[in-house]
N, C-alpha and C positions, 0 to 999 in steps of 0.2 A: 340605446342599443349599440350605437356606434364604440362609447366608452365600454362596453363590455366586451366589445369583440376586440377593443386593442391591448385591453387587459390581458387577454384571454391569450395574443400573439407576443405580449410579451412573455407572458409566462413560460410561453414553448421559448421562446430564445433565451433565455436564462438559464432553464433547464439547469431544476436543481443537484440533479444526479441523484436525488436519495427517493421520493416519492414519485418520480415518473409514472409509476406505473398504476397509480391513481388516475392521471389524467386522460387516458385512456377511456372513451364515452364511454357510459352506461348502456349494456346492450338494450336490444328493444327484451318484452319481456314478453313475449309472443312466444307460439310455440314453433315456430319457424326455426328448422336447422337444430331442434332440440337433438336430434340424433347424434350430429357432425360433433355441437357442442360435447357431449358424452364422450364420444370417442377420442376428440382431443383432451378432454381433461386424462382421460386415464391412459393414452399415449405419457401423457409428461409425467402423469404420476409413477408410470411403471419407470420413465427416464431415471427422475428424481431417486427411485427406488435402487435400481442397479446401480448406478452411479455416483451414491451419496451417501443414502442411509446404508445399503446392503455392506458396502467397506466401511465403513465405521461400528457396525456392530461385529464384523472382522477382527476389528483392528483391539475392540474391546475386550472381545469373547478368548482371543489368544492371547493377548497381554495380562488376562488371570486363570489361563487356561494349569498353569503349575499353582494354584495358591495366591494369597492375598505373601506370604513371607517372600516367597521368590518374586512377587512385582514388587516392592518397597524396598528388596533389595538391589534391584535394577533400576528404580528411581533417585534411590539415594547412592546410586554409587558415583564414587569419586570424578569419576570420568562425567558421567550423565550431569553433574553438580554444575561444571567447570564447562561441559557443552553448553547446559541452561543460563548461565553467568554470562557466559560470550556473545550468546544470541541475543541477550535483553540488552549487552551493552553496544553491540550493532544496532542495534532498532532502535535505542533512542538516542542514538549519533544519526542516525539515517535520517531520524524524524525533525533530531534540531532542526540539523544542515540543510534538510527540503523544505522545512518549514519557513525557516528563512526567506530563501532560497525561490520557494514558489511566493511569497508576499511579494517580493521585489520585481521578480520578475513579470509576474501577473502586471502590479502597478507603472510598470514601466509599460508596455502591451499593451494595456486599456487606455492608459491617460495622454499616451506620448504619442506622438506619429512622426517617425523616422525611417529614412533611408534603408532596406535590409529589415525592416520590422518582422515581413513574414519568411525569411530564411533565420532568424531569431529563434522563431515560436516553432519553426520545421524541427532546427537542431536539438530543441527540449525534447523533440519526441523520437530523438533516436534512441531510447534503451525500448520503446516500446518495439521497435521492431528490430533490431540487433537482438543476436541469439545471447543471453546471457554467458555462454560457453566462449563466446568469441571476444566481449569483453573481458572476461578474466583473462583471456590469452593475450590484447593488447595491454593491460595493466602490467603484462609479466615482461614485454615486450618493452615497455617504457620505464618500466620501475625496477626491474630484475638484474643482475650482475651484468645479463650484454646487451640493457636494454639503454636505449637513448641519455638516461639519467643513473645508469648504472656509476659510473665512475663517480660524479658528484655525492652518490648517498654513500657509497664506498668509505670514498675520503669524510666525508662529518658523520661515520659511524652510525648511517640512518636504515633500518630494516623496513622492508616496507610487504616485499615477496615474502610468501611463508610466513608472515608474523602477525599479529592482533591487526597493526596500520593496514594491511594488503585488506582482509576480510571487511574490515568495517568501510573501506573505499570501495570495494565490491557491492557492498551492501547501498551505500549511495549510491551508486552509478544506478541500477535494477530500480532504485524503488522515484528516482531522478521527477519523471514529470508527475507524479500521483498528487501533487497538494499544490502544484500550479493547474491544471487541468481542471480540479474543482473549481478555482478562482478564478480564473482565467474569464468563464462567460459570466459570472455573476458583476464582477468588475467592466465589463464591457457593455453589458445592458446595459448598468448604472449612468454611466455617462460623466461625463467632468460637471455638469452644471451647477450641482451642490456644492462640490472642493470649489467654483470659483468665485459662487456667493461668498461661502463661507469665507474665503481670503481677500473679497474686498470688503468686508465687514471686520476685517485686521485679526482675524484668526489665523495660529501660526499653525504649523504642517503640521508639528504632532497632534497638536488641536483637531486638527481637521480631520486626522486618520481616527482619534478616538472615537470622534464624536458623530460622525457622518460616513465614513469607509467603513469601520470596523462594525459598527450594528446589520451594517446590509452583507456581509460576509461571513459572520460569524457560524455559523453554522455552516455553511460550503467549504470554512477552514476545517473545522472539528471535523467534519467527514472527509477531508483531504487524509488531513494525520491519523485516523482510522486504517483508512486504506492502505497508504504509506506504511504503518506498522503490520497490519494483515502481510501484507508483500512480503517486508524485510526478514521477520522470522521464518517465513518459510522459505525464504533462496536457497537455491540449490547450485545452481549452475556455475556462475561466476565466483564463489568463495570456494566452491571444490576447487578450480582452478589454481589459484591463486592461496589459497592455505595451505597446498601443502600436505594436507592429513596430518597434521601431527597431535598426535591424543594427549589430551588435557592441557596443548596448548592454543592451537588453533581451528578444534570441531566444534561447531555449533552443532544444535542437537539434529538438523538432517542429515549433514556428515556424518556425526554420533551412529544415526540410524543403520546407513549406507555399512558402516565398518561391523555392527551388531550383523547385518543379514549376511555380509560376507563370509561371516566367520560361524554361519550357521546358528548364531542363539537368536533364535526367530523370539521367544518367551520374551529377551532383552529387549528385541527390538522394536515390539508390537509394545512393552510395555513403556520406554520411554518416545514414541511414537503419541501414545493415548496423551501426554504431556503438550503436544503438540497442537492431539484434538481439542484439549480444553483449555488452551489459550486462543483458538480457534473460536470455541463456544461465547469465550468471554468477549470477546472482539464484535461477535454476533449482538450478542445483548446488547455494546455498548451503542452500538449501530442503531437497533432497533430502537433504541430510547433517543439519540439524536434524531433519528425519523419524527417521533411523536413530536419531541418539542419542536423541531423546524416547521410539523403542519400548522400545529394549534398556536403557536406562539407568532408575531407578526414582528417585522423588523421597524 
């Protein structure tokens, strides 16, 4: 009994981020509070409903509200092409660099203990609470013609404000602690004790990350970089800033949006919009199927 209740307190402190909400007891199944229960399901349902489905069949219903010709031609147009192009190649710069990024730094976190350890781990989590708006204004501020580093990019002819480089550091910055935060407590339940068998039994460190790290994490990484890419494509705040607006070179497809509704072609914008929803959908899926294997499958 005892091992099952430390099982059971490990489990909460690991806290895989993807099935939580399994773990959640089984109510009783009594008729007790049948009513309360009622009323909270369809409280959330109605939420869910306004909130979620009701704009996305919005967003559907107007985006083929002229025809199937006028959405295909607002999907493929040149502009929408070159937003779509921009956005996937921010998302999987954002996801390298985090990806990286959160390995290293998770493993240093978990395994180390040094001086400044938790002003470390504080720092990773400032894009969560910084306004996205006010990062891109310090990017422009350090990076921009009169910002700190303006004169050096100057002189070595380097663009950083207004150009592909600004938006894709944007896009880092925002999506920063998303695939450390998944790692973060699975690496720190873990414990060092396996890396230091493993190393006095003359296993070297890559050794030791393949064959003992990387099985206990493997899935809290794939749901990191999930998350991480969910983020990146839909920034908004901090690449408007810092890109600039300028069409067909630096709009990823929310900017793209933003200029369709300005300029009153709602048809355009609701239909490259629906682009949005279904790398959304996909994202979803891929989500739900890492759910499945991380229950059923065991590290």
């Amino acid at each position: 009994m005892a091992e099952k209740t430390q099982t059971t307190y490990q489990q909460d402190i690991v806290g895989d981020g993807i099935s939580s909400v399994q773990k959640v007891r089984e109510p009783h199944k009594e008729n007790e509070g049948r009513g309360i229960r009622y009323v909270l399901i369809g409280i959330c349902a109605l939420f869910l409903f306004v909130m979620l489905i009701l704009p996305l069949i919005v967003v559907i219903t107007n985006a083929l509200r002229d025809g199937w010709e006028a959405y295909r031609e607002a999907v493929f147009d040149e502009y929408t092409v070159k937003a779509l192009q921009l956005t996937l190649l921010a998302t999987v710069a954002a996801v390298a660099v985090n990806t990286i990024f959160g390995l290293v730094a998770s493993f240093l976190l978990s395994k180390f203990y040094f001086r400044g350890r938790r002003v470390l781990a504080a720092l990773i989590d400032i894009p969560f609470s910084i306004s996205p708006v006010i990062a891109g204004l310090v990017f422009i501020l350090t990076f921009g013609n009169i910002g700190w580093m303006g004169d050096f990019l100057k002189a070595h002819d380097i663009k950083i404000v207004f150009a592909v480089p600004g938006v894709i550091l944007a896009t880092i910055f925002v999506t920063f602690p998303f695939v450390f935060r998944e790692l973060f407590p699975v690496m720190n339940a873990q414990g060092t004790d396996e890396e230091e068998a493993a190393a006095l039994m003359g296993a070297g460190g890559f050794t030791i990350f393949r064959r003992i790290t990387f099985p206990h994490i493997r899935w809290a990484l794939l749901y990191g970089v999930i998350l991480c890419a969910a983020r990146a494509m839909g920034e908004f705040g901090a690449v408007s800033v810092i890109s600039g607006h300028l069409r067909g070179k630096t709009n990823t497809l929310p900017l793209h949006v933003e200029i369709l509704y300005n300029e009153f072609n709602t048809t355009a914008a609701f239909a490259v919009s629906s682009i949005l929803v279904v790398l959304a959908v996909l994202i979803l899926v891929v989500r739900n199927i890492v759910e499945g294997f991380s229950r059923n499958r065991k590290f």
